[in-house]
DSSP file (Angstrom, degrees, kcal/mol; ACC not computed):
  #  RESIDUE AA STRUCTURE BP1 BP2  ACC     N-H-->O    O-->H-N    N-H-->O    O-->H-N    TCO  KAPPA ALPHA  PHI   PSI    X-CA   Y-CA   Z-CA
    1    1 A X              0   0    0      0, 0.0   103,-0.1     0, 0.0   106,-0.1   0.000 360.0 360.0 360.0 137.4   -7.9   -7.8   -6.4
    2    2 A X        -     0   0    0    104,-0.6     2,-0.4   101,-0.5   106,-0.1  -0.197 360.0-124.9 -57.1 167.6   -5.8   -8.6   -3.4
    3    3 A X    >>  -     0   0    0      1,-0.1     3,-2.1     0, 0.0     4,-2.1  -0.914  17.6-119.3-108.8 157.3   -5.7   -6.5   -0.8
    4    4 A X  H 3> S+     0   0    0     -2,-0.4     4,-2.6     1,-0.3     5,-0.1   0.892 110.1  45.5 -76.7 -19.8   -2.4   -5.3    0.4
    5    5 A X  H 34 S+     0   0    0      2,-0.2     4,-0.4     3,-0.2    -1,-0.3   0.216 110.6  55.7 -89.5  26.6   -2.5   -6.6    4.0
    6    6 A X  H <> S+     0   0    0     -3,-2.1     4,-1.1     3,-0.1    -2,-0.2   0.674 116.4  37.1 -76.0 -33.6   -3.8   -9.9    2.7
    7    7 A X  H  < S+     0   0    0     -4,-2.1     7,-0.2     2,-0.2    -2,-0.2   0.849 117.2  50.2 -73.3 -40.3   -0.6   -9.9    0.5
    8    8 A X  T >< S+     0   0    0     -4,-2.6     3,-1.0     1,-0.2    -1,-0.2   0.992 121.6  35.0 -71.0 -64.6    1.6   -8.2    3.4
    9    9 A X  T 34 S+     0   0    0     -4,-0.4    -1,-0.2     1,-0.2    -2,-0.2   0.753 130.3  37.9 -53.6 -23.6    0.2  -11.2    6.1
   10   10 A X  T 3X S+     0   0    0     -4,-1.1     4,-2.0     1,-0.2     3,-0.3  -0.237  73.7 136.5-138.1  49.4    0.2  -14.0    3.0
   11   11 A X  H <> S+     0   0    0     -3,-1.0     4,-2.1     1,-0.2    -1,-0.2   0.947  78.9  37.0 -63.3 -59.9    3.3  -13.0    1.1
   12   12 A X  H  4 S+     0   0    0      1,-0.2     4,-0.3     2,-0.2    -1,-0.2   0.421 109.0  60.2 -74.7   6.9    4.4  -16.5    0.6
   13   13 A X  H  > S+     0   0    0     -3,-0.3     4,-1.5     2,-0.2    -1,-0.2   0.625 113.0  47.3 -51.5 -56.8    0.9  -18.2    0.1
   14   14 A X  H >X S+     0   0    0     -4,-2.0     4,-3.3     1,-0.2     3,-1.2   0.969 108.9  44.2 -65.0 -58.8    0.8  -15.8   -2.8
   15   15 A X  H 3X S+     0   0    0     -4,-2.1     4,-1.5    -5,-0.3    -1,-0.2   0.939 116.8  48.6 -49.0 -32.8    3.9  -16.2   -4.3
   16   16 A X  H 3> S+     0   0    0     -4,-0.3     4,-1.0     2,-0.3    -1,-0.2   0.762 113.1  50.5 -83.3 -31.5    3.3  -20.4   -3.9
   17   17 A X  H <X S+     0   0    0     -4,-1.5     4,-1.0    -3,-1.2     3,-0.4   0.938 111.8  51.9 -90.3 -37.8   -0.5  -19.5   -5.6
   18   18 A X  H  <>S+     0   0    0     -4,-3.3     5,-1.7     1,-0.3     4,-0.3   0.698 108.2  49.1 -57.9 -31.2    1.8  -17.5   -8.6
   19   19 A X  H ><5S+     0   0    0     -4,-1.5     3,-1.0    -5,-0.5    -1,-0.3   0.800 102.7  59.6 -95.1 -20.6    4.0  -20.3   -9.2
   20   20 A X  H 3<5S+     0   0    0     -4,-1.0    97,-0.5    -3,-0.4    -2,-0.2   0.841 105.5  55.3 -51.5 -32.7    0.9  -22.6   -9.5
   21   21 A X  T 3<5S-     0   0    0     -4,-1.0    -1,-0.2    95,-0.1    -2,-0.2   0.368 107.3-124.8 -69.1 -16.0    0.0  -20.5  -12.3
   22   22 A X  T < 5S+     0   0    0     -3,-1.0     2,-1.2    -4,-0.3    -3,-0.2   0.663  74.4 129.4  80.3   5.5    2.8  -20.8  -14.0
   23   23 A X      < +     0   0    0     -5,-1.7     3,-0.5     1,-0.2    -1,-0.2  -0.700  22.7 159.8-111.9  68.2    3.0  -16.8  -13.8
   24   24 A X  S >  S+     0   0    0     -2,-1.2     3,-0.8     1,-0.2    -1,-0.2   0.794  70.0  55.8 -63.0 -23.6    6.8  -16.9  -12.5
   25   25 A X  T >  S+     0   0    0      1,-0.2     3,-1.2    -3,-0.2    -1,-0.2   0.666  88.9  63.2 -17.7 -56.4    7.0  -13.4  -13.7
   26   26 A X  T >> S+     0   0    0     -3,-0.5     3,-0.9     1,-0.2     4,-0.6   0.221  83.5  91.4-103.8  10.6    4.6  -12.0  -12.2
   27   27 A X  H <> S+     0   0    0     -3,-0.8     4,-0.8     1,-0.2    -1,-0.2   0.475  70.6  65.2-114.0  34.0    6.4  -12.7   -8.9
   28   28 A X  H <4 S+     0   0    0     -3,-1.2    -1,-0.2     2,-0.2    -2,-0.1  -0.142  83.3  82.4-106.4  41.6    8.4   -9.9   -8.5
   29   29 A X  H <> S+     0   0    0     -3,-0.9     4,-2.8     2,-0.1     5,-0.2   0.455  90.6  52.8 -94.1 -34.7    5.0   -8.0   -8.1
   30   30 A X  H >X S+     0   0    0     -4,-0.6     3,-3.1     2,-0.2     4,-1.1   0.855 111.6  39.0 -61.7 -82.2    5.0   -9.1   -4.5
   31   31 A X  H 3X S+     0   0    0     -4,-0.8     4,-1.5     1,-0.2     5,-0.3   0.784 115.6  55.8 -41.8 -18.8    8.3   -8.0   -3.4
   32   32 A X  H 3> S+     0   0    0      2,-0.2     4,-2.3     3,-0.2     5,-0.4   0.902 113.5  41.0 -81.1 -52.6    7.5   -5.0   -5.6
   33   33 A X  H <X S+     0   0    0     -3,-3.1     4,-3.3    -4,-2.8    -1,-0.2   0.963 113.6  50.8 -58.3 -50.7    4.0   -4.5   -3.4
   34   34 A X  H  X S+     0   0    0     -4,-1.1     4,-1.6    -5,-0.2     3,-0.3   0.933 112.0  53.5 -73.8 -82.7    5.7   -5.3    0.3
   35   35 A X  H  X S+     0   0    0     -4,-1.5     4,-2.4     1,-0.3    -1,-0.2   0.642 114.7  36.7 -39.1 -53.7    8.4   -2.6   -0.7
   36   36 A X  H  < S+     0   0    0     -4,-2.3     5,-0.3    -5,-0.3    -1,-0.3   0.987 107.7  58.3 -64.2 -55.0    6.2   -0.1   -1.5
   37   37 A X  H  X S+     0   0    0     -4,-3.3     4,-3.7    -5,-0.4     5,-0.2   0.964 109.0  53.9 -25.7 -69.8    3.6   -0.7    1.1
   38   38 A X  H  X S+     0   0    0     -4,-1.6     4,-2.2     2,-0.2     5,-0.2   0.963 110.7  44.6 -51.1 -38.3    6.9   -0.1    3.6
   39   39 A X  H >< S+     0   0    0     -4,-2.4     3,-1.6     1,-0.2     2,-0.2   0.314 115.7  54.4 -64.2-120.6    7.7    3.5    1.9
   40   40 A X  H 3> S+     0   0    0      1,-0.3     4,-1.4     2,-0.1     5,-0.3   0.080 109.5  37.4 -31.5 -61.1    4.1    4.0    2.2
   41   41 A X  H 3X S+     0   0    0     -4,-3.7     4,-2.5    -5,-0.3     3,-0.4   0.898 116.4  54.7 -63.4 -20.1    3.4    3.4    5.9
   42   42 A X  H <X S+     0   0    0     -4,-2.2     4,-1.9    -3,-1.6     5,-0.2   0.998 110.0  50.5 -62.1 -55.7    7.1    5.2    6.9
   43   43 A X  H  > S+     0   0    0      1,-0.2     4,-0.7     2,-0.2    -1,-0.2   0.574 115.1  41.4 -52.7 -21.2    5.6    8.2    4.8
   44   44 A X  H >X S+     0   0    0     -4,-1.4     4,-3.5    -3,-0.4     3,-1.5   0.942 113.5  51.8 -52.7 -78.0    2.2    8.0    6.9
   45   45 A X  H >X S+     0   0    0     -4,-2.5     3,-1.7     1,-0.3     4,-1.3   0.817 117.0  38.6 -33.9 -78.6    4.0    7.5    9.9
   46   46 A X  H 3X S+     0   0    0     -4,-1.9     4,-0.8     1,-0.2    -1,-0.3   0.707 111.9  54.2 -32.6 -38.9    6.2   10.7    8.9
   47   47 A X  H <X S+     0   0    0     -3,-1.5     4,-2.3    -4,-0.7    -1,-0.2   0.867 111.1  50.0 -92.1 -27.7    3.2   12.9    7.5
   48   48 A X  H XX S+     0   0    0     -4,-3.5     4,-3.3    -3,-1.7     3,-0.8   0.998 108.2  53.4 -72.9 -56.6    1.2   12.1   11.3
   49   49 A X  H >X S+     0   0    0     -4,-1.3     3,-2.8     1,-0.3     4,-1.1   0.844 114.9  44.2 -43.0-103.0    4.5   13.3   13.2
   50   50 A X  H 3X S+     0   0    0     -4,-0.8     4,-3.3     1,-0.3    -1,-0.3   0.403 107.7  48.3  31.1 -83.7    4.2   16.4   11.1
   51   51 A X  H <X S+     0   0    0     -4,-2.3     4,-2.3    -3,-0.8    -1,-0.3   0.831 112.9  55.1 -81.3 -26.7    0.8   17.3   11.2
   52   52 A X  H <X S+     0   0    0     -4,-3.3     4,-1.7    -3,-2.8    -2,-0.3   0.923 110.8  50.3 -80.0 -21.7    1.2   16.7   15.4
   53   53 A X  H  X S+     0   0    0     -4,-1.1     4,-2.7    -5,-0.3     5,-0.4   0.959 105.1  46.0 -47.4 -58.8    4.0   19.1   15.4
   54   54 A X  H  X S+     0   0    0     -4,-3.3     4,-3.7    -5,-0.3    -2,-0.2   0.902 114.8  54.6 -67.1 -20.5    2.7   21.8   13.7
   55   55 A X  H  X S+     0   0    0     -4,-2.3     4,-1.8     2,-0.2    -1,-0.2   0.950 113.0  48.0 -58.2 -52.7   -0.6   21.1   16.3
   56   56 A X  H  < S+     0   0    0     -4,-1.7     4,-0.4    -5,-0.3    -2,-0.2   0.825 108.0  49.9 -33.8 -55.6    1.8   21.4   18.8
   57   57 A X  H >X S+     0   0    0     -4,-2.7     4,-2.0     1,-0.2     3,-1.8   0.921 105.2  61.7 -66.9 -60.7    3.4   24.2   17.8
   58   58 A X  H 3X S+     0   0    0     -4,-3.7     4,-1.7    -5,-0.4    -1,-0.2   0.683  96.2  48.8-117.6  42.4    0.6   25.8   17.5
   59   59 A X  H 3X S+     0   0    0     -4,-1.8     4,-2.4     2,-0.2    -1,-0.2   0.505 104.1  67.5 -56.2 -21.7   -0.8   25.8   20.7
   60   60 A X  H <> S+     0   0    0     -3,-1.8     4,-1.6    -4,-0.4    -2,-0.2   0.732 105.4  42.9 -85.0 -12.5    2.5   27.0   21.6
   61   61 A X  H  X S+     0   0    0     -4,-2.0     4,-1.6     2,-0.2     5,-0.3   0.885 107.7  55.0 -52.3 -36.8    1.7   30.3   19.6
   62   62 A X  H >X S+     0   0    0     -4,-1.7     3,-1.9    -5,-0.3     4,-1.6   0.992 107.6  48.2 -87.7 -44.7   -1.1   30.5   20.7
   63   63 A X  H >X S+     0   0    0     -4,-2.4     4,-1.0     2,-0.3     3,-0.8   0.824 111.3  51.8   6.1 -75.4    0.4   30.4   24.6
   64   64 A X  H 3<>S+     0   0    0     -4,-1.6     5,-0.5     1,-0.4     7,-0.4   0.488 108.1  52.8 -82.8  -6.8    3.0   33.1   23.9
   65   65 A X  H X<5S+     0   0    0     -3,-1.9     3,-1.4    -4,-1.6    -1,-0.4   0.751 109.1  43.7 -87.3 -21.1    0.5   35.2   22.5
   66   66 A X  H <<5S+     0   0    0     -4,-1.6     2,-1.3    -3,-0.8    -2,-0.2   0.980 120.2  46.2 -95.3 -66.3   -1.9   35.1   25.4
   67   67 A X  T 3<5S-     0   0    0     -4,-1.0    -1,-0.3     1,-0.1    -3,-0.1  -0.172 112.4-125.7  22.5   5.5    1.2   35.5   27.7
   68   68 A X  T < 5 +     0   0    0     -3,-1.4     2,-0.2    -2,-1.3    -3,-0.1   0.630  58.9 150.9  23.4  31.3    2.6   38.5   25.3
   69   69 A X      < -     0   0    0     -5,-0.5     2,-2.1    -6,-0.2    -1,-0.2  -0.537  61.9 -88.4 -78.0 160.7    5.5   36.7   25.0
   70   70 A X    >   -     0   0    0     -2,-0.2     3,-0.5     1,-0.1    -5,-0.1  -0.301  46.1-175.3 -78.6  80.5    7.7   37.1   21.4
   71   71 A X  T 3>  +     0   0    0     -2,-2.1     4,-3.6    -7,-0.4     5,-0.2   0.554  45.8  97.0 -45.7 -14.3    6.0   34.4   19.2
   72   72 A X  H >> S+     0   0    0      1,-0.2     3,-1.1     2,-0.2     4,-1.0   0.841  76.1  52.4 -52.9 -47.9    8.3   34.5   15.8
   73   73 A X  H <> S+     0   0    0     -3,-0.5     4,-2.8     2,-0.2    -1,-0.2   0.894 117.4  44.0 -78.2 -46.1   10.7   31.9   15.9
   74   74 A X  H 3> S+     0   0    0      2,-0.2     4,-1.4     1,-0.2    -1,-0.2   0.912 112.4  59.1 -33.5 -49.6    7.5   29.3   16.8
   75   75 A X  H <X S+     0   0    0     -4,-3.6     4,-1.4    -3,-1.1    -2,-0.2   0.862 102.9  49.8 -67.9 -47.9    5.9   31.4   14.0
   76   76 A X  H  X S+     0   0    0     -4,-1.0     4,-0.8     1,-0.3    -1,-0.2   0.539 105.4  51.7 -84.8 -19.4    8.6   30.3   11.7
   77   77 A X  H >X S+     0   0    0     -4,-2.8     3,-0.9     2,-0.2     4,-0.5   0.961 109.7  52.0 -80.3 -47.3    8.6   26.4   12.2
   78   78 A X  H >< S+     0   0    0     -4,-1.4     3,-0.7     1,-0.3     4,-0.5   0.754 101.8  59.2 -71.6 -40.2    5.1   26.3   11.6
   79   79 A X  H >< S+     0   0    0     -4,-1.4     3,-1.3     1,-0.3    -1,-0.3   0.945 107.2  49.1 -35.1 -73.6    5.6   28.2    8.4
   80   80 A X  H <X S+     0   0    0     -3,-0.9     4,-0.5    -4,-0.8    -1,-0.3   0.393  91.8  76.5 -88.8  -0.7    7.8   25.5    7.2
   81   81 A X  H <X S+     0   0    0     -3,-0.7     4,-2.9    -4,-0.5    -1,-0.3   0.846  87.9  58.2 -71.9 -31.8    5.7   22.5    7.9
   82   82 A X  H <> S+     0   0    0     -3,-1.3     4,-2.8    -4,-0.5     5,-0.2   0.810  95.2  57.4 -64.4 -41.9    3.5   22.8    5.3
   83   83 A X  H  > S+     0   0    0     -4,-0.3     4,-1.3     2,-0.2    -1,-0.2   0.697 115.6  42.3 -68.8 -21.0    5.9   22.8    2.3
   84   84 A X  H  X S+     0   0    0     -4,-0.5     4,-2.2    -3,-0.3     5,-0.2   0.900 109.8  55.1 -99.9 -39.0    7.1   19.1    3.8
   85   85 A X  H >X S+     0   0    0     -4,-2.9     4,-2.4     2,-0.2     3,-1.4   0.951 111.5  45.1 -45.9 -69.7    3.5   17.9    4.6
   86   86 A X  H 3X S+     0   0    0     -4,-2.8     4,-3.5     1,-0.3     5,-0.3   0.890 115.3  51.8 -58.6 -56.0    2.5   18.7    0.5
   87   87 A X  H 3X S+     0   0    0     -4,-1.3     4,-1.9     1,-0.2    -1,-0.3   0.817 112.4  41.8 -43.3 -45.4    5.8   16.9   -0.4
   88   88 A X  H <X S+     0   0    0     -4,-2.2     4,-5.6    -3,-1.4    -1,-0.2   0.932 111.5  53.5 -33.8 -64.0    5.0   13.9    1.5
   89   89 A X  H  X S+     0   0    0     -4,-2.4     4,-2.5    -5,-0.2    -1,-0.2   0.776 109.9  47.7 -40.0 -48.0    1.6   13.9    0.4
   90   90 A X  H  X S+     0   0    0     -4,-3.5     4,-3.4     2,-0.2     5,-0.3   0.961 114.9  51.4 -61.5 -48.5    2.8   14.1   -3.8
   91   91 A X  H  X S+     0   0    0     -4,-1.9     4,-3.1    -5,-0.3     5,-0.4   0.989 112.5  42.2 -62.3 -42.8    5.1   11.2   -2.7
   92   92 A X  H  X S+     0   0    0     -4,-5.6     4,-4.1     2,-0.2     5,-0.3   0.942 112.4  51.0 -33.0 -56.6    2.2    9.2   -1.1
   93   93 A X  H  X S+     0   0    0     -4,-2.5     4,-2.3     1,-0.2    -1,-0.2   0.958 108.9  55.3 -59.0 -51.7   -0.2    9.9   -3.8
   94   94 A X  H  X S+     0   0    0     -4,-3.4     4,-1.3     1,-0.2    -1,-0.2   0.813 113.7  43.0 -51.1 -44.6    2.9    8.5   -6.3
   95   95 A X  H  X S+     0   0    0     -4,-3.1     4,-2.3    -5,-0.3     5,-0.3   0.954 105.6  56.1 -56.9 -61.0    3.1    5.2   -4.4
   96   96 A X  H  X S+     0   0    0     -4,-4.1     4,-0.9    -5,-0.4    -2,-0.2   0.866 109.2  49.3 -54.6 -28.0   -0.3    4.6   -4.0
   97   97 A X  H >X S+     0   0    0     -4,-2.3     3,-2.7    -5,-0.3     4,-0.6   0.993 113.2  50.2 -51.8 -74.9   -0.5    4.7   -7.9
   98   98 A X  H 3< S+     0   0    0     -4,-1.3     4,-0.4     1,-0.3    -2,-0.2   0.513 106.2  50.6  31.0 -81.5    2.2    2.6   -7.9
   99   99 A X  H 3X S+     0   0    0     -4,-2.3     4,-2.1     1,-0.2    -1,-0.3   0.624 109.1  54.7 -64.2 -45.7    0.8    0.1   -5.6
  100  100 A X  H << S+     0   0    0     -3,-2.7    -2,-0.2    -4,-0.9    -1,-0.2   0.525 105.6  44.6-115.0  16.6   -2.6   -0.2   -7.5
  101  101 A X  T  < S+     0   0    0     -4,-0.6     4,-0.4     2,-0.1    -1,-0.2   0.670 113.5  55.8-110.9   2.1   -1.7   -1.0  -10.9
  102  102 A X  T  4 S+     0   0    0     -4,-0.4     4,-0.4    -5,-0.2    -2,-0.2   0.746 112.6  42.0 -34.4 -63.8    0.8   -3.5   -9.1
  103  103 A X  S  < S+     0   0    0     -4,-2.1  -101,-0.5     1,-0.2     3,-0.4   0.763 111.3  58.4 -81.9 -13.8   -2.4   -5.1   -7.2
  104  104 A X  S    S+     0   0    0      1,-0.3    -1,-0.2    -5,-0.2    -2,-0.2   0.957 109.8  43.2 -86.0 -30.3   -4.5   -5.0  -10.5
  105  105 A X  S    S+     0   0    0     -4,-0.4     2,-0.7     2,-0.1    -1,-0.3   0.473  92.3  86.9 -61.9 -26.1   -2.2   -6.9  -12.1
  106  106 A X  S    S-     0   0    0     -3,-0.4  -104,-0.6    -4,-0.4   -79,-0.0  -0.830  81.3-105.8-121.6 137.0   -1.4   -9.5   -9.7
  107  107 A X        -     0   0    0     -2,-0.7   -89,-0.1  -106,-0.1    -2,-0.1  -0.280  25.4-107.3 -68.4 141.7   -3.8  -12.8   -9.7
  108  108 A X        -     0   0    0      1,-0.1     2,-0.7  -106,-0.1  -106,-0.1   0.261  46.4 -88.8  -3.0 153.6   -6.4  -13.8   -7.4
  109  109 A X        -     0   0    0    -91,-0.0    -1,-0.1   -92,-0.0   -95,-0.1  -0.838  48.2-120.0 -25.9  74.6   -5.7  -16.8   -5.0
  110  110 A X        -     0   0    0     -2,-0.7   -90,-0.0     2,-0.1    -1,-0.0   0.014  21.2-108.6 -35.9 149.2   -6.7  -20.0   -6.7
  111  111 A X    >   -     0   0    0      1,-0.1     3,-0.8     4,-0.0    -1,-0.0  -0.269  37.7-110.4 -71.5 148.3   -9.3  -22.2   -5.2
  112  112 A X  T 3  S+     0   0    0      1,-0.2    -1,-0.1     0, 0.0    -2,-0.1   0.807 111.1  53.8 -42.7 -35.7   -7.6  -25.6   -3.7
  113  113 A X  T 3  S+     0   0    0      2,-0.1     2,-0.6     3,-0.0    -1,-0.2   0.449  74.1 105.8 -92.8  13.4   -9.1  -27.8   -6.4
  114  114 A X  S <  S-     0   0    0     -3,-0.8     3,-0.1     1,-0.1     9,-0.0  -0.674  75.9-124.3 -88.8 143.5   -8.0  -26.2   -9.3
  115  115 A X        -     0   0    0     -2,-0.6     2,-0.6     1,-0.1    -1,-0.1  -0.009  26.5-100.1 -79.3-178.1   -5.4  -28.3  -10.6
  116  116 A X        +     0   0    0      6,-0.1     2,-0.3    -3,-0.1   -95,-0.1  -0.838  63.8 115.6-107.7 122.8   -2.0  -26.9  -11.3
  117  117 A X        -     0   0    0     -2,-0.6   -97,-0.0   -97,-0.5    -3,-0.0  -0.950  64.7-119.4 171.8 147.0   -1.2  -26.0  -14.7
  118  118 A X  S    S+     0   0    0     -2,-0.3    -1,-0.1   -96,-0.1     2,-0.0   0.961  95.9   5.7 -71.6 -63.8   -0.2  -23.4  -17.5
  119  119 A X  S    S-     0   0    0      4,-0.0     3,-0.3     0, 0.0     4,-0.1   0.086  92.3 -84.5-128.5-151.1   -3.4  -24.1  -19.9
  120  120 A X  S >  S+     0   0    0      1,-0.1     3,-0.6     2,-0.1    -3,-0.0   0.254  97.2 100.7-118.1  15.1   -6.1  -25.8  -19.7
  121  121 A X  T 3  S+     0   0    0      1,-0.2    -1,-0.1     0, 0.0    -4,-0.0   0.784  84.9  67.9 -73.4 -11.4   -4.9  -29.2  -20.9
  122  122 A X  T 3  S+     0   0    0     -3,-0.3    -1,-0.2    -7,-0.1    -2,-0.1   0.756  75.1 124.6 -52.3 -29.9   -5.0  -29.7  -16.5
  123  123 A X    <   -     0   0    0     -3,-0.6     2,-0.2    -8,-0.1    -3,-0.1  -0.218  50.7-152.5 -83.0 138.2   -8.6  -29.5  -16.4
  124  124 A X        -     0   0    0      1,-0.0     2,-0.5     0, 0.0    -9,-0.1  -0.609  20.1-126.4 -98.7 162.3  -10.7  -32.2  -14.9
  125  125 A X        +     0   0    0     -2,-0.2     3,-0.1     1,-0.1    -2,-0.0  -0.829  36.3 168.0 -56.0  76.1  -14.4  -33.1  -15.8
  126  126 A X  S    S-     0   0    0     -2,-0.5     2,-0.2     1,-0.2    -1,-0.1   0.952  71.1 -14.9 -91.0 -13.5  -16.3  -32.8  -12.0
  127  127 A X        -     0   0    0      2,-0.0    -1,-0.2     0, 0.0     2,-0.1  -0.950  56.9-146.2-165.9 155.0  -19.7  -33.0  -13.6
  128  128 A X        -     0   0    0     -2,-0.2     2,-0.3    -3,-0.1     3,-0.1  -0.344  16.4-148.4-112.2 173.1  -21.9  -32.6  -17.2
  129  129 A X        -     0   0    0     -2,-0.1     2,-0.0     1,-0.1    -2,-0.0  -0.863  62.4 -13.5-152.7 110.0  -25.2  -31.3  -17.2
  130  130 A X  S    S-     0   0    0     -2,-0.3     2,-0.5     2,-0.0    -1,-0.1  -0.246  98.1 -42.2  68.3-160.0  -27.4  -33.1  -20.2
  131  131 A X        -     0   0    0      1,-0.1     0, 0.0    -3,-0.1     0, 0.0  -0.861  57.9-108.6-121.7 160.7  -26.5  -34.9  -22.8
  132  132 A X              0   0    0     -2,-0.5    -1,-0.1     1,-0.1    -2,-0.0   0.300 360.0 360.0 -54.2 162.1  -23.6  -34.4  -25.2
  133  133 A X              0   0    0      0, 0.0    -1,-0.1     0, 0.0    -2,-0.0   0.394 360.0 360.0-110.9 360.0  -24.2  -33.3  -28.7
């Protein structure tokens, strides 16, 4: 299975190795990968912003409590952070599914010498091993 930053760094390499194959199909499983892979890292991106707010925040409770200043309104973003973290998190999980029955699906790199062909009526002879029957 590919990995997705070999695919992301060797997007056309793949696609070029898919058409060798004769699997023209199976090349809207790249764009299909590099599009999810972006929702996936914005949602990352988003779910660390998050979770360093709600650190943030609270250190600023805990501040305005040592300082017996009125903590609620603090209290009350923090509250609400959680409910967007979990959402993220469902959507993530939903990508990443996504993403690896995508990658299971989508072929290997062929070797340079394998010749280029649909079947195997391509296929060269490079060497026998005994004698023929």
């Amino acid at each position: 299975m590919l990995s997705i930053k070999f695919l992301r760094e060797n997007a056309d390499a793949v696609r070029a190795d898919i058409k060798k194959r004769g699997m023209e199909d199976s090349l809207k499983n790249v764009d299909e990968v590099l599009s999810l892979d972006e929702k996936n890292r914005k949602i990352q991106f988003e779910l660390d912003a998050l979770r360093h707010e709600k650190n943030e925040l609270s250190l600023e409770v805990n501040r305005l409590k040592k300082t017996g200043e009125d903590a609620d309104e603090v209290l009350k973003k923090v509250k609400v952070l959680p409910e967007k973290v979990k959402k993220l998190e469902e959507e993530r999980e939903i990508i990443e599914e996504k993403l690896k029955k995508i990658l299971m699906n989508t072929p290997n790199i062929l070797h340079q010498s394998v010749p280029v062909g649909k079947g195997s009526e391509g296929n060269v002879v490079v060497r026998t091993w005994g004698t023929r029957r």
